[in-house]
C-alpha positions, -999 to 999 in steps of 0.1 A, spaced: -546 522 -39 -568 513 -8 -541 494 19 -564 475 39 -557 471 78 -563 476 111 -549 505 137 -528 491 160 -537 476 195 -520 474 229 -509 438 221 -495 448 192 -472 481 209 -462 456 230 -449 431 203 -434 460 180 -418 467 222 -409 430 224 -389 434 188 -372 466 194 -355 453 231 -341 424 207 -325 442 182 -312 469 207 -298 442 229 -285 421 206 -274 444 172 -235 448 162 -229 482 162 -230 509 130 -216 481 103 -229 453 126 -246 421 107 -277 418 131 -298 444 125 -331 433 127 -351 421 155 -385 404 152 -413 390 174 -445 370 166 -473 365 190 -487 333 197 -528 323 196 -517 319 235 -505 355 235 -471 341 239 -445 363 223 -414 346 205 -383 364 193 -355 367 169 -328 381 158 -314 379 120 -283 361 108 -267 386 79 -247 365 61 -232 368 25 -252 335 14 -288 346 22 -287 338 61 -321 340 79 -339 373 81 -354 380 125 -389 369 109 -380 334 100 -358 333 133 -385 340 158 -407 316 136 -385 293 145 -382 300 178 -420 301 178 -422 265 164 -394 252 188 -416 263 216 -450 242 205 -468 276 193 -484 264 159 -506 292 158 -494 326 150 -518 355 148 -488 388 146 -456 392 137 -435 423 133 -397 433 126 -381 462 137 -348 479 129 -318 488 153 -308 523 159 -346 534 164 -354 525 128 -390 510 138 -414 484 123 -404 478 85 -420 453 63 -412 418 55 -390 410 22 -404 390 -3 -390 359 8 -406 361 43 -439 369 32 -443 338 12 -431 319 40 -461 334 59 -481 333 35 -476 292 31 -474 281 67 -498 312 86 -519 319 61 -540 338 91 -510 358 108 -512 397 102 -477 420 98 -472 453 117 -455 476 90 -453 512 80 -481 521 55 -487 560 42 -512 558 66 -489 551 100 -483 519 115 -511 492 109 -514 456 110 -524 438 76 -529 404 70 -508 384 53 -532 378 21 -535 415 13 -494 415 11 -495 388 -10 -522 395 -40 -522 367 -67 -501 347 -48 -503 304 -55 -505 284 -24 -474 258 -14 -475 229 8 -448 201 16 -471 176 4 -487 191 -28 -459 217 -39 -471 249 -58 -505 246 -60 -530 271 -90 -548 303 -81 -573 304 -56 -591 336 -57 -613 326 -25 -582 328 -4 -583 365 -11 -616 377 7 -620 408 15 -616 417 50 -650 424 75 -649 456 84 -639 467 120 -660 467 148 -665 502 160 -667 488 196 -637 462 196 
């Protein structure tokens, strides 16, 4: 299987960096309940952070936190996001949950994760193949395959 993406750039060391101070400033210890951090970059080149909120009924994962945070700032545009484990764990990908939320409300936003082929940054469609659209005011919405276009490939001098 072909994983499409993109090495990694300065701004985006300095996001997964943004993350990591997060989770290592603000994670509970061994058994602790925040262990993730997370940070999403602004169109701006803001960068907004969270942390998540283990708890036993499905509390917020750092994603949706620094979305939030994001949001509650005026950023509406969103071009990267990653989350990063305490205890030196580094980038790891976004549950299930978290990539449909991407998916729905920054359908342009790329995720740092581990791939077999190192750190890269994907975008959100190419985690989500076959997935259906949702919005507040039309709800689940059928199959779009023209969402799903393949990505240009990179410019050898960017």
């Amino acid at each position: 299987m072909r994983i499409p993406g993109r090495e990694l750039t300065p701004a985006d060391h300095e996001l997964i960096e943004h993350a990591r101070v997060i989770v290592d400033a603000n994670t509970d210890g061994e058994d602790g309940a925040h262990t993730m951090g997370a940070a999403v970059r602004g169109a701006d080149g803001r960068m907004f952070g969270g942390i998540n909120l283990y708890h036993f009924t499905g509390g917020p994962c750092a994603e949706l936190v620094a979305l939030g945070h994001a949001r509650a700032s005026g950023a509406r545009e969103l071009t990267t996001i990653v989350a990063v484990g305490n205890f030196g764990r580094g980038p790891v990908g976004p549950c299930g949950r978290d990539r449909q939320i991407l998916f729905d409300y920054h359908p342009a936003i790329r995720v740092i994760l581990p791939t077999p082929a190192g750190l890269r940054s994907i975008r959100i469609q190419d985690l989500m193949p076959l997935a259906a659209v949702w919005t507040l005011e039309e709800g689940t919405q059928p199959f779009d395959p023209a969402l799903f276009t393949p990505e240009p490939p990179a410019d050898p001098d960017a």
